[in-house]
N, C-alpha and C positions, 0 to 999 in steps of 0.2 A: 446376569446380575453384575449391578458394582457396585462400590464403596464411592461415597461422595458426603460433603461435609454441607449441612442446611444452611443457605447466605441470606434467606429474609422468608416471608411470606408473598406472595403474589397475590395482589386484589386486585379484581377484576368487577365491574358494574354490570355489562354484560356478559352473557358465554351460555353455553347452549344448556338447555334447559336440567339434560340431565347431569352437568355436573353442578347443581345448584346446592347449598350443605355439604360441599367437599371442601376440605382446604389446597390450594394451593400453593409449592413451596419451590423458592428456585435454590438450584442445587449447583455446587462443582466438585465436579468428578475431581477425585484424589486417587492418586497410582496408574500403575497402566500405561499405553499409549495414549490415550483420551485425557490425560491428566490435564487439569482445567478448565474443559471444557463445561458449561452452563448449559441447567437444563430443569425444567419446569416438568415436577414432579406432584403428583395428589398423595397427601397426608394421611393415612390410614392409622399412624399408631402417635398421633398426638406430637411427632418429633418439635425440636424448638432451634431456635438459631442458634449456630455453633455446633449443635448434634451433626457427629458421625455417622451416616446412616449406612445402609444397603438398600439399593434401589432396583427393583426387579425391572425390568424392559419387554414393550411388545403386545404379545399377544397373551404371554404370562400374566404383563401387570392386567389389563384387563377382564383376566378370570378372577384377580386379587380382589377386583369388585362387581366378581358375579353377573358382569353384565359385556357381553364379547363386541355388542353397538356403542360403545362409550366413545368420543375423541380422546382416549388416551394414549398415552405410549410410554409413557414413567408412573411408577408408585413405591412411596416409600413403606419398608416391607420390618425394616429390624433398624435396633439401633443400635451401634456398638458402643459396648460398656467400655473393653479394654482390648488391646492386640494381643494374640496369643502366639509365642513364638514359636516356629516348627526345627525339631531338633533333627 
């Protein structure tokens, strides 16, 4: 999993049939070694641009929606309200 901040929606005309009623949302990664990098994530919990997400990766995201044939490899999973500090 990581943390990445919502930079738009992604609309798409065509794309394979079964992720048809899914949203599409590109993401950049924040923290980490990956920081900045962009990445096209399915919408599961309504997130909106400028949202803090967490984004599951893989074979993971792909059970997030119950189907293991999807062309996926990001879904966004949570959305962070606020950071919580580790003491």
């Amino acid at each position: 999993m990581l943390t990445a901040k919502i930079i738009d929606n992604i609309w798409s005309t065509r794309k394979v049939e079964a992720l048809n009623g899914m949203k599409l949302m590109l993401a950049e990664v924040i923290g980490g070694a990956n920081a900045g990098e962009r990445l096209v994530a399915v919408d599961t919990i309504s997130a909106g641009r400028g949202d803090r997400v967490i984004v599951c990766m893989g074979s993971s995201a792909r059970r997030m929606l119950k189907d293991d044939t999807l062309p996926v490899d990001a879904v966004v999973v949570g959305i962070i309200d606020e950071d919580c500090e580790i003491v």
